[in-house]
N, CA, C and O atoms as CSV, one atom per row, in Angstrom:
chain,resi,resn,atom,element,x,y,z
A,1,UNK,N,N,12.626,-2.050,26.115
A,1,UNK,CA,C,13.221,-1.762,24.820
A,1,UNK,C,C,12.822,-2.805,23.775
A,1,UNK,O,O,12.808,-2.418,22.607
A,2,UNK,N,N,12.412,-4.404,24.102
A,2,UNK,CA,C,12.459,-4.725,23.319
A,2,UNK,C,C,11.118,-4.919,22.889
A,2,UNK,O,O,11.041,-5.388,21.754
A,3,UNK,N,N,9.762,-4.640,23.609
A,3,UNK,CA,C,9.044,-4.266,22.655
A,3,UNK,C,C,8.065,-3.656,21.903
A,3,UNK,O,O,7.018,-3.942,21.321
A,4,UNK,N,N,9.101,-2.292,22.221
A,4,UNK,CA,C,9.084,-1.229,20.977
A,4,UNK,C,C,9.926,-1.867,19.607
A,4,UNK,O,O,9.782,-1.466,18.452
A,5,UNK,N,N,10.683,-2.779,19.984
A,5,UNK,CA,C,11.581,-3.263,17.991
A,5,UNK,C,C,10.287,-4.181,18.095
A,5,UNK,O,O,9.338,-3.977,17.338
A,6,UNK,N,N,10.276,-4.676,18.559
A,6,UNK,CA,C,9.115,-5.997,18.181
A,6,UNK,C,C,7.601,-5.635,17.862
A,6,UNK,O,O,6.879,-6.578,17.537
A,7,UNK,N,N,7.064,-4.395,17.921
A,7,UNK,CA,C,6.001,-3.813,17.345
A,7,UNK,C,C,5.884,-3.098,16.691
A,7,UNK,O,O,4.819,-2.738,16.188
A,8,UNK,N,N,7.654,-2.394,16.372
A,8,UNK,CA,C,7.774,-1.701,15.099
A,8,UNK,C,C,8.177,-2.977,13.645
A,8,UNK,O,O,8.190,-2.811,12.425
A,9,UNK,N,N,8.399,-3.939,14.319
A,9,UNK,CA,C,8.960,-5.232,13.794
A,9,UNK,C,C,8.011,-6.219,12.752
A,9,UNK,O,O,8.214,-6.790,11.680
A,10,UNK,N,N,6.931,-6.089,13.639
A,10,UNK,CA,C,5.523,-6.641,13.383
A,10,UNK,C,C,4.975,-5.705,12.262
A,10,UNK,O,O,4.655,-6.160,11.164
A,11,UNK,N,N,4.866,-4.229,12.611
A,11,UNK,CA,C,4.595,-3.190,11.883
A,11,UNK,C,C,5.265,-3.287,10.783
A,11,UNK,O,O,4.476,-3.283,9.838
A,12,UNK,N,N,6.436,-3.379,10.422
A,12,UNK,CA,C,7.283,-2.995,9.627
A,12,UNK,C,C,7.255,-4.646,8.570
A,12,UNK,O,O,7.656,-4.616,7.406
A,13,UNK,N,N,6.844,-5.674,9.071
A,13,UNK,CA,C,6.502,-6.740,8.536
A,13,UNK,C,C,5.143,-6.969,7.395
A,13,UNK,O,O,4.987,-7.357,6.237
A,14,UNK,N,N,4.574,-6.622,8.176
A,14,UNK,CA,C,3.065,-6.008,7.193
A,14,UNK,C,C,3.439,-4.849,6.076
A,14,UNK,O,O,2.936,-4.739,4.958
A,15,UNK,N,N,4.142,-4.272,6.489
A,15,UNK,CA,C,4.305,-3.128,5.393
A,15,UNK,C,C,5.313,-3.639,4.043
A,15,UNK,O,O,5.668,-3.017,3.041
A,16,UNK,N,N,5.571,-4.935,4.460
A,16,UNK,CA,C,6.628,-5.257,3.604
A,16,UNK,C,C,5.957,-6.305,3.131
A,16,UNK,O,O,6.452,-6.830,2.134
A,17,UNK,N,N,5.074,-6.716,3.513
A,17,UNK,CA,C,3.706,-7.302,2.717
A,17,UNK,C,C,3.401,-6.754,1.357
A,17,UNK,O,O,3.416,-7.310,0.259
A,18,UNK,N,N,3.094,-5.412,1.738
A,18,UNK,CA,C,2.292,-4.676,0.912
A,18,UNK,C,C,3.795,-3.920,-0.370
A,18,UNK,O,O,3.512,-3.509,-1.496
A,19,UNK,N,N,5.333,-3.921,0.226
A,19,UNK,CA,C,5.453,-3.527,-0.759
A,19,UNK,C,C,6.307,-5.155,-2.039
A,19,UNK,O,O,6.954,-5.155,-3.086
A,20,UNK,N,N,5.691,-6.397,-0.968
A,20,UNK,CA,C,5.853,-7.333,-1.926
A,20,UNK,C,C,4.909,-7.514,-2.998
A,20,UNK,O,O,5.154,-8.249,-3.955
A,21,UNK,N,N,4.040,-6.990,-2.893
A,21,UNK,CA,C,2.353,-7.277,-3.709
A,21,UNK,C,C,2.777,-6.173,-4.518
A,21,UNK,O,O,2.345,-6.394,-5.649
A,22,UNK,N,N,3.555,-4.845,-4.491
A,22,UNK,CA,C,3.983,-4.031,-5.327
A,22,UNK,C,C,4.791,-4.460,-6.192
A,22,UNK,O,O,4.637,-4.118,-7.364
A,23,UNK,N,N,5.675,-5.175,-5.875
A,23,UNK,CA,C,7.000,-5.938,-6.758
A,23,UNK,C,C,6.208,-6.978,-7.530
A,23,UNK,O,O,6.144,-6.745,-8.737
A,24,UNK,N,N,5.734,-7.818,-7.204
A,24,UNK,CA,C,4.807,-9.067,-7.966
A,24,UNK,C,C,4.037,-8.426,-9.499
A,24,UNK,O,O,4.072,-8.761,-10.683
A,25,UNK,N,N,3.250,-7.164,-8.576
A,25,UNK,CA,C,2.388,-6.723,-9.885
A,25,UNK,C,C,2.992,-5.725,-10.592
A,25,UNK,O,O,2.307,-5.509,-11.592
A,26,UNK,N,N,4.127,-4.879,-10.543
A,26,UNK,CA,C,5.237,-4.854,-11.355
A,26,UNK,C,C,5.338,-5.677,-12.607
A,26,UNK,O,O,4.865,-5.507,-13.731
A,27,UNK,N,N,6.052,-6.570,-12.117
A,27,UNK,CA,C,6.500,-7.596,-13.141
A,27,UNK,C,C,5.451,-8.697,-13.944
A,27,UNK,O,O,5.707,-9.403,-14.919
A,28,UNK,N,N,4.175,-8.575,-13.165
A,28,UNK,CA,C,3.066,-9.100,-13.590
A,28,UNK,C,C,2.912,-9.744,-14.940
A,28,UNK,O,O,3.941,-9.493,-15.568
A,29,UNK,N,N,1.900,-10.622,-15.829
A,29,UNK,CA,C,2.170,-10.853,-16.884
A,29,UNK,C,C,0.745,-10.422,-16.960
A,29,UNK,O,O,0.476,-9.505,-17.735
A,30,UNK,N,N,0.138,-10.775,-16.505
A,30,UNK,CA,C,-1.907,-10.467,-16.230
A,30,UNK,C,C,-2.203,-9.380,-15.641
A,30,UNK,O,O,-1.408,-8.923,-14.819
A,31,UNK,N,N,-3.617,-8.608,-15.973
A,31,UNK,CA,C,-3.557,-7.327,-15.132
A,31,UNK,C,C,-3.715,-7.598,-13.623
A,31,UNK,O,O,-4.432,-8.577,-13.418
A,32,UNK,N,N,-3.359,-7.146,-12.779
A,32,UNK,CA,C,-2.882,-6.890,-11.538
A,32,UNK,C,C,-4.394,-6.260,-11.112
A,32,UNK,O,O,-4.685,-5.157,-11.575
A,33,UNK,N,N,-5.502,-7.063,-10.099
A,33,UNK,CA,C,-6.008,-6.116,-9.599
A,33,UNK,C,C,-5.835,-5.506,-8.746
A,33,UNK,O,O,-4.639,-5.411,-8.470
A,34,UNK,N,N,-6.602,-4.896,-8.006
A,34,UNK,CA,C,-6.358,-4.001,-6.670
A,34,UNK,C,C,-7.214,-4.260,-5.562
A,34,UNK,O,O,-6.757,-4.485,-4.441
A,35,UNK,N,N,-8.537,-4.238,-5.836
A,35,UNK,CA,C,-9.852,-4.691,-5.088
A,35,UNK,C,C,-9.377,-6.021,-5.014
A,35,UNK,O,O,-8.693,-6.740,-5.742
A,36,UNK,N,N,-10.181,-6.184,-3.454
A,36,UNK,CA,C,-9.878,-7.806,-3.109
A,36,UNK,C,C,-11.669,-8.572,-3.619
A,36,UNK,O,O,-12.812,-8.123,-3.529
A,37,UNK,N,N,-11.229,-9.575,-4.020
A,37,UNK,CA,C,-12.524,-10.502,-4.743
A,37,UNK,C,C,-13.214,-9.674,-5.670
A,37,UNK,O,O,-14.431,-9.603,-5.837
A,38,UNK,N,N,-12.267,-9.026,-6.281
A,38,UNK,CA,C,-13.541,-8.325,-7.725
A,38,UNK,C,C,-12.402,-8.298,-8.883
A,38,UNK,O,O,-11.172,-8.259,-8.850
A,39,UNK,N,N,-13.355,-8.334,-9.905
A,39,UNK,CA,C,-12.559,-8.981,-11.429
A,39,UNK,C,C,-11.725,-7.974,-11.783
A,39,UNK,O,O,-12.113,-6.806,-11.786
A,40,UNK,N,N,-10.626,-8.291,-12.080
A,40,UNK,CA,C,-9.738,-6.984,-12.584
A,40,UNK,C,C,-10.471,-6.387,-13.882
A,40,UNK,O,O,-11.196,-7.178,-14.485
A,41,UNK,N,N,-10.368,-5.161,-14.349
A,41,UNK,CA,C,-10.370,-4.450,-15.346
A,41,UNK,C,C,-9.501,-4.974,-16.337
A,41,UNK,O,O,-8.429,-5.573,-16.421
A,42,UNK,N,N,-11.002,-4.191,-17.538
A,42,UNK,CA,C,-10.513,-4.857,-18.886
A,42,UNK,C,C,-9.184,-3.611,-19.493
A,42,UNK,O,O,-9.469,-2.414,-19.545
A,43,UNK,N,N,-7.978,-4.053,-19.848
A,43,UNK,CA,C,-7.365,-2.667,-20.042
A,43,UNK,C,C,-6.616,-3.173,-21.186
A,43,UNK,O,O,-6.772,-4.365,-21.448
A,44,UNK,N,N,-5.790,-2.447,-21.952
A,44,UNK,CA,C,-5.487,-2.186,-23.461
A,44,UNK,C,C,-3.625,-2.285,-22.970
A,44,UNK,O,O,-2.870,-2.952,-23.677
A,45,UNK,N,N,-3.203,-1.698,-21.979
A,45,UNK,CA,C,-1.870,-1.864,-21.917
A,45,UNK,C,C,-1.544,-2.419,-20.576
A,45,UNK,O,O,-1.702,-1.776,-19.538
A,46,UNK,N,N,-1.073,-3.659,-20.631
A,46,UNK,CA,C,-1.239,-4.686,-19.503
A,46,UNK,C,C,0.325,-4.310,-18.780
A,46,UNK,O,O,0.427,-4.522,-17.572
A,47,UNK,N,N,1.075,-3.964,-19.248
A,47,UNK,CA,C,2.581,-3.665,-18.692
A,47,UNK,C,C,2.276,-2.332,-18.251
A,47,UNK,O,O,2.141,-2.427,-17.031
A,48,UNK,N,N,2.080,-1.033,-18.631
A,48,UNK,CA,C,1.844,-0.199,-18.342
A,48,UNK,C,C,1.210,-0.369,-16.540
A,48,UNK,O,O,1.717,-0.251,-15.424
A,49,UNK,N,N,-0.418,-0.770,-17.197
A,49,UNK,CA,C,-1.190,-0.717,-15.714
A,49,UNK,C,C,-0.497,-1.051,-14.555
A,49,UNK,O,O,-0.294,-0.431,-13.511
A,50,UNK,N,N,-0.017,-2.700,-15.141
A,50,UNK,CA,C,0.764,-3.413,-13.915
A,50,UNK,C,C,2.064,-2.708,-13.142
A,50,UNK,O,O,2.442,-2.744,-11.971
A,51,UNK,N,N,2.473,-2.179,-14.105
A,51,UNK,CA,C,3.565,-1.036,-13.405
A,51,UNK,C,C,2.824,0.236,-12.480
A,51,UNK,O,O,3.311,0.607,-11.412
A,52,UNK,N,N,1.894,0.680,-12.918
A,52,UNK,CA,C,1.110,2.308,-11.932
A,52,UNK,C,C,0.656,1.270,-10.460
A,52,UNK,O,O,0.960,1.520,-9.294
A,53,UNK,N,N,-0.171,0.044,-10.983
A,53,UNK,CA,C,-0.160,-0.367,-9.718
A,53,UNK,C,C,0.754,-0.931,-8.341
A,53,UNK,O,O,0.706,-0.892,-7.111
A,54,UNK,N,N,1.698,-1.535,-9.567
A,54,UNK,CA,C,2.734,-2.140,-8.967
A,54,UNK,C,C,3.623,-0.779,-7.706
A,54,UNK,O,O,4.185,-1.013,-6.636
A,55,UNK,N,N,3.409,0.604,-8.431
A,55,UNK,CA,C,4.065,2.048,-7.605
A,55,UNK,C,C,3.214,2.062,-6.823
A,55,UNK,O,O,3.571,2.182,-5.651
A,56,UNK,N,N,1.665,1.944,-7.129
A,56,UNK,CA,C,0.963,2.373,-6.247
A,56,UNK,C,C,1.647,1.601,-4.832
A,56,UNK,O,O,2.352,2.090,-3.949
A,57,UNK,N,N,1.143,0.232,-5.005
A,57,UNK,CA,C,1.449,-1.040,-3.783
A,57,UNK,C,C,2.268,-0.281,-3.342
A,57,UNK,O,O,2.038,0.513,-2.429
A,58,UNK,N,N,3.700,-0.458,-4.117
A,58,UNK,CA,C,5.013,-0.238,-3.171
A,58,UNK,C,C,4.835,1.466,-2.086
A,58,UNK,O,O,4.977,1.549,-0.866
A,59,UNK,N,N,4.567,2.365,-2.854
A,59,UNK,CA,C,4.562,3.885,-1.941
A,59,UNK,C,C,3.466,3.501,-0.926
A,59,UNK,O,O,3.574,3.975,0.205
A,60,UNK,N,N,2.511,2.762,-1.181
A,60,UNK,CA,C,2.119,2.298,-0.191
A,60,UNK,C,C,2.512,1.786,1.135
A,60,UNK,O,O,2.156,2.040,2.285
A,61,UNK,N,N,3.262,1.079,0.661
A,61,UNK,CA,C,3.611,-0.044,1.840
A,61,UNK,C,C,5.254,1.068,2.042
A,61,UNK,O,O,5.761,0.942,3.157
A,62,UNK,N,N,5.711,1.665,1.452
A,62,UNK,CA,C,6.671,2.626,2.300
A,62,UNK,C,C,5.671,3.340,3.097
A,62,UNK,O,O,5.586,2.921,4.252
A,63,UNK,N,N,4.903,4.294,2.792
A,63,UNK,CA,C,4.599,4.903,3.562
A,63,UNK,C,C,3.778,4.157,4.879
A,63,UNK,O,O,3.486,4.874,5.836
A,64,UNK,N,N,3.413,2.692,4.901
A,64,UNK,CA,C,2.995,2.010,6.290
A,64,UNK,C,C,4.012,1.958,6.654
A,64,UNK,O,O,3.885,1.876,7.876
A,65,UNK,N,N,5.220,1.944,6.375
A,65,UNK,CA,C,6.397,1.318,7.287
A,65,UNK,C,C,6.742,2.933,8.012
A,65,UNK,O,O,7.017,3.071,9.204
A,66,UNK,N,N,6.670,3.931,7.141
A,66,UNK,CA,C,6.773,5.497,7.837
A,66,UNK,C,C,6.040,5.568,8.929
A,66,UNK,O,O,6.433,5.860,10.058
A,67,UNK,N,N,4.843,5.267,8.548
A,67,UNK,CA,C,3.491,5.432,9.900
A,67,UNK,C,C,4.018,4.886,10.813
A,67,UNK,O,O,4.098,5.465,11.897
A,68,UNK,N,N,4.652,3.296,10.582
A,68,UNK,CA,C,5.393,2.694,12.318
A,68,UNK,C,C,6.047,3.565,12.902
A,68,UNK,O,O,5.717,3.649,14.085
A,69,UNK,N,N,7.018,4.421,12.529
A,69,UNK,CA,C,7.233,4.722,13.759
A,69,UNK,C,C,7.480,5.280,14.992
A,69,UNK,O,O,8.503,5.615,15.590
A,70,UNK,N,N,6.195,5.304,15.251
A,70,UNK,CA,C,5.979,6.156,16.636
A,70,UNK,C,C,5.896,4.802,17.567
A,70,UNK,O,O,5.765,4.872,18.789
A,71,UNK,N,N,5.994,3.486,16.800
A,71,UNK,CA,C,6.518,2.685,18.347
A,71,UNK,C,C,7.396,1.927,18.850
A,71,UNK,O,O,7.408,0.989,19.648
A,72,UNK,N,N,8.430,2.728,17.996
A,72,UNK,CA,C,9.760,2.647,18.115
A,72,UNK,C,C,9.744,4.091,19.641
A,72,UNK,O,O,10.652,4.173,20.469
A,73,UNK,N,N,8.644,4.913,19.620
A,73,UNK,CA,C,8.248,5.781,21.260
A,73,UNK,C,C,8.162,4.853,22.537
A,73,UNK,O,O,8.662,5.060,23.643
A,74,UNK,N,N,7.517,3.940,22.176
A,74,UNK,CA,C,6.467,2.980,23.421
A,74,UNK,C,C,5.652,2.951,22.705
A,74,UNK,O,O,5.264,3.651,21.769
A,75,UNK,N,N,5.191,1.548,23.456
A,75,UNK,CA,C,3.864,0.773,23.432
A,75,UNK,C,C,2.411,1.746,23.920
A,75,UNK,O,O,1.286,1.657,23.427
A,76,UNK,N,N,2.793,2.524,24.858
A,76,UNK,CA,C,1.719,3.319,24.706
A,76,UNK,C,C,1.901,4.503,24.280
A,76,UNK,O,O,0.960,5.296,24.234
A,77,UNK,N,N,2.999,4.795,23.937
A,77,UNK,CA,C,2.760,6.839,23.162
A,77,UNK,C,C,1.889,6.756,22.119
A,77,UNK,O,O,1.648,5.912,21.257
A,78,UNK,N,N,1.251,8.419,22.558
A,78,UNK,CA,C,0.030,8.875,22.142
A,78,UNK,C,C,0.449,8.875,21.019
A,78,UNK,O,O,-0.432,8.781,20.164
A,79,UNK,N,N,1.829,8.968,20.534
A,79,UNK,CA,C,1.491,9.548,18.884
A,79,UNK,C,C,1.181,7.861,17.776
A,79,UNK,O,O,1.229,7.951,16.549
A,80,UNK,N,N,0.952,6.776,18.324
A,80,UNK,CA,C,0.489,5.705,17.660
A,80,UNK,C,C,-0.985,5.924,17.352
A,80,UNK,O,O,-1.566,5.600,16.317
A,81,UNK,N,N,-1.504,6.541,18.447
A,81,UNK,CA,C,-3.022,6.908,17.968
A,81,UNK,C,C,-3.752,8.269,17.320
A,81,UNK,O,O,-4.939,8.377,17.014
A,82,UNK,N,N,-2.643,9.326,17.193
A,82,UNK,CA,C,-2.480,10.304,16.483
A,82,UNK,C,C,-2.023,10.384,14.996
A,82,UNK,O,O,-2.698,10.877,14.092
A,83,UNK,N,N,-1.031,9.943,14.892
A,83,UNK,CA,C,0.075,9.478,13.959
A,83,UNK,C,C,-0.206,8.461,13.227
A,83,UNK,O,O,-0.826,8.812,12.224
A,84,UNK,N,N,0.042,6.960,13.308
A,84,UNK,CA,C,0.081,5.724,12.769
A,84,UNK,C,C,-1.731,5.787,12.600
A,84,UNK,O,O,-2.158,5.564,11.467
A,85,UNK,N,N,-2.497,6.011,13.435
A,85,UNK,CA,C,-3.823,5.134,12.930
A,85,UNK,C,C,-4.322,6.097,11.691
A,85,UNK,O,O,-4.539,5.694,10.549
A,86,UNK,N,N,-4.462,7.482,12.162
A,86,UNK,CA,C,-5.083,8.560,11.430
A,86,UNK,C,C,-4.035,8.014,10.138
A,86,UNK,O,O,-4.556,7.451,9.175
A,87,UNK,N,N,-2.827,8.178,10.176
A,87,UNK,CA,C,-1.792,7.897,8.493
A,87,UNK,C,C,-2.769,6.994,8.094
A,87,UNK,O,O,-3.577,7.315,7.223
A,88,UNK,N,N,-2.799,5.545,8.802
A,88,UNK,CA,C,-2.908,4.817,7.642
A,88,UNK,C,C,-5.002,4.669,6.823
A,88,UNK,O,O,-5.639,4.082,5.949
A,89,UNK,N,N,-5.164,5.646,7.900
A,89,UNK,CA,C,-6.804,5.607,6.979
A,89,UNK,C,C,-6.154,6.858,6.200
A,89,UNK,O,O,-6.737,6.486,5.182
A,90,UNK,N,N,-5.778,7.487,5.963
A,90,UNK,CA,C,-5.311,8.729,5.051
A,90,UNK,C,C,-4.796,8.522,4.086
A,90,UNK,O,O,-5.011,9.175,3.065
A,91,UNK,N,N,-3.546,7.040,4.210
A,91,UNK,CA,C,-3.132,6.749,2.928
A,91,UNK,C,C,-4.116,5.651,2.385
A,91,UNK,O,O,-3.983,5.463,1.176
A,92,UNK,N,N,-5.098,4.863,3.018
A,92,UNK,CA,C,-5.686,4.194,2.041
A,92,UNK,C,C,-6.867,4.887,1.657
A,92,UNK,O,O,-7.563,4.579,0.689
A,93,UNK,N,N,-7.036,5.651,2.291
A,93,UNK,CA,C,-8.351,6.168,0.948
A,93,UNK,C,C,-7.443,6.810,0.201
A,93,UNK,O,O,-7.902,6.838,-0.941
A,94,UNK,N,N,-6.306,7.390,0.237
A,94,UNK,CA,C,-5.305,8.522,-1.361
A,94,UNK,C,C,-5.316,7.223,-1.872
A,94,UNK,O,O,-5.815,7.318,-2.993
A,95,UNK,N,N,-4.982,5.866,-1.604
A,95,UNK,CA,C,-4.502,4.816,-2.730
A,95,UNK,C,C,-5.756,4.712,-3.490
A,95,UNK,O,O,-5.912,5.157,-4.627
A,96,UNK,N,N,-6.692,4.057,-2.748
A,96,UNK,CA,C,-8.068,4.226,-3.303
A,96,UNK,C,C,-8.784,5.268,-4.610
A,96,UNK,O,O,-9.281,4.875,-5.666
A,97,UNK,N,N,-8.650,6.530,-4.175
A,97,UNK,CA,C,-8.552,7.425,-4.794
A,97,UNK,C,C,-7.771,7.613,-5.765
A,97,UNK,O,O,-8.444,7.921,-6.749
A,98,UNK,N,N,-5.997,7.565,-6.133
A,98,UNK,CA,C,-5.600,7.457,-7.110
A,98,UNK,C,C,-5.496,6.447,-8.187
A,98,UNK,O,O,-5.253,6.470,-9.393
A,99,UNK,N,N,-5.826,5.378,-7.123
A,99,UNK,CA,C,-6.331,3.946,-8.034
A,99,UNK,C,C,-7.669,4.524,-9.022
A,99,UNK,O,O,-7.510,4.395,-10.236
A,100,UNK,N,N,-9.016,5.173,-8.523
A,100,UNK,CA,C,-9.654,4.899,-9.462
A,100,UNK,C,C,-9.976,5.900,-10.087
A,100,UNK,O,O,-10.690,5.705,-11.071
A,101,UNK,N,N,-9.499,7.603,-9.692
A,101,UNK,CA,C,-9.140,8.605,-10.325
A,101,UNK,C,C,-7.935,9.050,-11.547
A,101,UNK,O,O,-7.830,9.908,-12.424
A,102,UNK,N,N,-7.125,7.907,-11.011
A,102,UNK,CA,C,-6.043,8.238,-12.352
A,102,UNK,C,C,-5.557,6.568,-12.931
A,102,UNK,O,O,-5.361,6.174,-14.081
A,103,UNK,N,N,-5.500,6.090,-12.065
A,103,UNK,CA,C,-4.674,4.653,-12.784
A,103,UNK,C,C,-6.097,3.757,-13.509
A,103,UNK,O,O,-5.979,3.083,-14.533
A,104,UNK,N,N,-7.118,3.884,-12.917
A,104,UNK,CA,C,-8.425,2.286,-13.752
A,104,UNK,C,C,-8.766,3.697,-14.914
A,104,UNK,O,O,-8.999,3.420,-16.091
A,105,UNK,N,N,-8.764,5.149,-14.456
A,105,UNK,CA,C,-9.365,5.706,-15.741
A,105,UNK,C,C,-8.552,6.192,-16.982
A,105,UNK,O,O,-9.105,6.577,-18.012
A,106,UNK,N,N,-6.751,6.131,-16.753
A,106,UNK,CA,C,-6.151,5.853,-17.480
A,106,UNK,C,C,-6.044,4.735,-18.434
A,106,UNK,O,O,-6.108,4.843,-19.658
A,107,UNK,N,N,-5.842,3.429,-17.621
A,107,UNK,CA,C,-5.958,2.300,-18.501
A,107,UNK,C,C,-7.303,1.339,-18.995
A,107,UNK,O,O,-7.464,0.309,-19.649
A,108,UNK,N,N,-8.080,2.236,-18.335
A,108,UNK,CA,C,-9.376,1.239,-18.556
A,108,UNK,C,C,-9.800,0.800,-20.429
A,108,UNK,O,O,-9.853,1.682,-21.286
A,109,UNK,N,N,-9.932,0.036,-20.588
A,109,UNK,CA,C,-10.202,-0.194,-21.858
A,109,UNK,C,C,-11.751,0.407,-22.561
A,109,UNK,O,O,-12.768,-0.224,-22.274
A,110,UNK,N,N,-11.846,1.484,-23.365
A,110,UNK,CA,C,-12.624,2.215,-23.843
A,110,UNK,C,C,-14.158,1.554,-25.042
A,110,UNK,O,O,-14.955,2.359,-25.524
């Protein structure tokens, strides 16, 4: 029993990673990038952006903490490798995707 809490625990730790990096760039004062080691975008409404990203992060990182849990099942149920792995390449390419389909071509500076 205990560890299925302790790998949904771990799981559920990382995901709360991601919806702290949501809260930060929220409240942001600078634009908030998204890409790791590349220059943020030049943009025209710096509160705005920082807020779409700041939702993005957070639904993000809810929906990793959703993906955990199937191991709150066991350490080995199949649905961690059905479920949790397939989710989380599914939600990061949608973040990906709505990052640069609606949020950089919304605020991008013209």
């Amino acid at each position: 029993m205990e560890g299925k809490v302790l790998g949904f625990l771990i799981w559920t730790l990382c995901g709360a990673l991601f919806l702290g990096i949501g809260i930060f760039a929220f409240f942001a004062k600078k634009p908030m990038g998204f890409w790791a080691n590349a220059e943020t975008i030049a943009v025209d409404n710096v509160k705005g952006y920082n807020r779409a990203v700041g939702k993005l992060w957070f639904f993000y990182g809810i929906a990793f903490i959703l993906l955990g849990l199937p191991f709150l099942a066991g350490q080995n149920s199949p649905l961690i490798a059905l479920v949790s792995m397939p989710g989380v390449m599914v939600i990061t390419i949608a973040a990906m995707c709505v990052y640069v389909l609606v949020i950089e071509k919304k605020y991008r500076r013209k």
